[in-house]
Each structure stands twice: as C-alpha cells, then as structure tokens.
N, C-alpha and C positions, 0 to 999 in steps of 0.2 A: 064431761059435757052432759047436760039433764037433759038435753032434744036430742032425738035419735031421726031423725027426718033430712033424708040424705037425698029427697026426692031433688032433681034438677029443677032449680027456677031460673028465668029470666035474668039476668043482669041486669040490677040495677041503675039508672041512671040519672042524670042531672033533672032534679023535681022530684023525686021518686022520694018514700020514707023509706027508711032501714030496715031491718028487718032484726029487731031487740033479738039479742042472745043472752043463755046467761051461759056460763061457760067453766071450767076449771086452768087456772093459772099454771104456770108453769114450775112456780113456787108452792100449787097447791090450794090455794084461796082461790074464791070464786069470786067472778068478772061478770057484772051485768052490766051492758052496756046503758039499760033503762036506768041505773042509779046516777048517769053523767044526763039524764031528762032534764031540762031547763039549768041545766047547770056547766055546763060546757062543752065547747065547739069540739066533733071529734073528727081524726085524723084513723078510717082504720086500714091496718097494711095488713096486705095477708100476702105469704112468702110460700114458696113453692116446698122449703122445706128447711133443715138445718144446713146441709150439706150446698144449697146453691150459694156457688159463690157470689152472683150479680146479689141474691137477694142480702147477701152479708152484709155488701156494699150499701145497699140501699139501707137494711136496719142500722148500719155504724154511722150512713152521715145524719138519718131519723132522730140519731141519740145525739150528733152533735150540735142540729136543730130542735132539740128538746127546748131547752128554755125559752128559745125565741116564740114556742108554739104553747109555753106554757104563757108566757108573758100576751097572749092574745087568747088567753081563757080556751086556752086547747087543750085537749088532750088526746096522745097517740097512744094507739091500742094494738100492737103486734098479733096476729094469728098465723100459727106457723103449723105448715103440714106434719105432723110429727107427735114424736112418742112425749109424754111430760119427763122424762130423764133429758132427752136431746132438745126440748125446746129450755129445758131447765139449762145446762151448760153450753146453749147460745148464748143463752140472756146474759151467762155470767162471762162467758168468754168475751162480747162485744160491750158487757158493761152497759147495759141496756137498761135506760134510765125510766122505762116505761111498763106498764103491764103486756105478760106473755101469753098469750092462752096457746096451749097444747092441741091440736086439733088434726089426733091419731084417725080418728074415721074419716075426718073429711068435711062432719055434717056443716061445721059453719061456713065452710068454702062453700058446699053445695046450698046454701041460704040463700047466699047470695049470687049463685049462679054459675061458681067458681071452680067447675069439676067438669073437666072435657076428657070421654076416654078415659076415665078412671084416675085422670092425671089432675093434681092441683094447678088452677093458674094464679098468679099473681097481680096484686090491683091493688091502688087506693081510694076510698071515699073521702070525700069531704065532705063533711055534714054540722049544718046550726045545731044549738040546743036542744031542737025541737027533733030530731033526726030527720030533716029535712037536705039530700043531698046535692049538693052545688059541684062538686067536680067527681066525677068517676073516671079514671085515671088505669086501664088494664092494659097488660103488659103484653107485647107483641112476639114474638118468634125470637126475636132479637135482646128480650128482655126491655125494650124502650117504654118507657112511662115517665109518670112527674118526676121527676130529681126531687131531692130530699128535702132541696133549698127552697121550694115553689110552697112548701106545706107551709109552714107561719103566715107568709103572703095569703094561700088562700085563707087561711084561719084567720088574718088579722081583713080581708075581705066578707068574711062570712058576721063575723062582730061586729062591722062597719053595718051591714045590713039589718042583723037584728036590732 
C-alpha cells in the first residue's frame, strides 16, 4: 500500500466521492482505483478478513455475480484485512474472479472509515465512473448488508443514471 494514513475518517455515503487508493494486490500488482475514473461502475467490498466465514460467503456469491456486474460495465474490487499470502490464497481458494488488494495495516479500511477498536468492518460501495457513490451498504453485528445479488442491480442502476 503507498498511503500510510490510517487516521479515522467518516464513512462514506450515498453522494459522497470515494476516496482513490492506489494499493498492492494480492497477486502483487498494483490496483488504482483512479484508473477504473470514467471507465467503470465500481462495486468496492472490504471483508473483515481471510478467515471470516460470512465474508467468504459474501466474496463466493460476488465471484458468481461477477459477470452479471461485468456485463453492466462494473467492476468489483475486493479489499480484504490481511497479510498478501492470506488474501493471495483467498482469492485462489474462492476462485475470485476479481482484483484482491491485501490490506495488512488497515489504512484503506481506515479511508473509508472502516476501522472500529482497531477492528476491520465490512461494507460495500456502489459507485458511477465518476466515484461518485449511490449505495453504501455496512455490515451490522450480525454481518447483514447487500447480498451479493443486489450488486449488478445496483450497477446496472448506477449506468442507467449516467
């Protein structure tokens, strides 16, 4: 990760702009979110970690709605609390059709607001081309947020708009 800025912000939400990361994969290549700028609607999930299982669930049915969310000029961007070996054999264990980023410190949870108690939380953004965000989507005590299935919808709502 090239930002080291782990300060606590606000939680983003519906109107809000993103907050561009650039980031290291989980494969090792580097993930800027500003290169998906005017070019596609993004969907981003950040997971509490490798080991939770709700989040497992939520990235395996994210990878079975991949296509539906590519085919509406989407694309999902996993950010998973973790070391890049453990988000590395996620991605390979769930067959995760999408880019991983590794985010051992925290800082891009804490970007977005996503670090309570030193603990990651889990959320998803929906955001136009423009990183302009339409659904923010965080995950409750119980783990309850969007289902996996609602991301194309909104994606194919978010393309409708622009």
């Amino acid at each position: 990760m090239t930002t080291t800025d782990t300060k606590r912000h606000a939680i983003p939400g519906r109107g809000d702009q993103i907050d561009y990361f650039t980031a290291t994969g989980s494969d090792g290549e580097t993930i800027r979110t500003r290169d998906y700028y005017m070019r596609r609607n993004l969907a981003l999930v950040f997971s509490h970690g490798p080991d939770c299982a709700a989040c497992r669930d939520l990235l395996r049915g994210l990878a079975r709605q991949y296509a539906a969310a590519r085919a509406e000029d989407g694309q999902v961007i996993a950010v998973v609390a973790g070391e890049p070996a453990a988000a590395e054999a996620l991605r390979h264990d769930l067959d995760l059709p999408f880019p991983v980023v590794a985010d051992a410190d925290l800082a891009v949870h804490a970007r977005f607001g996503l670090v309570e108690d030193g603990a990651p939380l889990a959320a998803i953004f929906v955001t136009d081309r423009y990183g302009t965000i339409y659904d923010a989507s965080v995950a409750d005590a119980t783990h309850q947020m969007m289902a996996p299935e609602e991301v194309p919808g909104w994606l194919e709502f978010v393309a409708c708009e622009c």
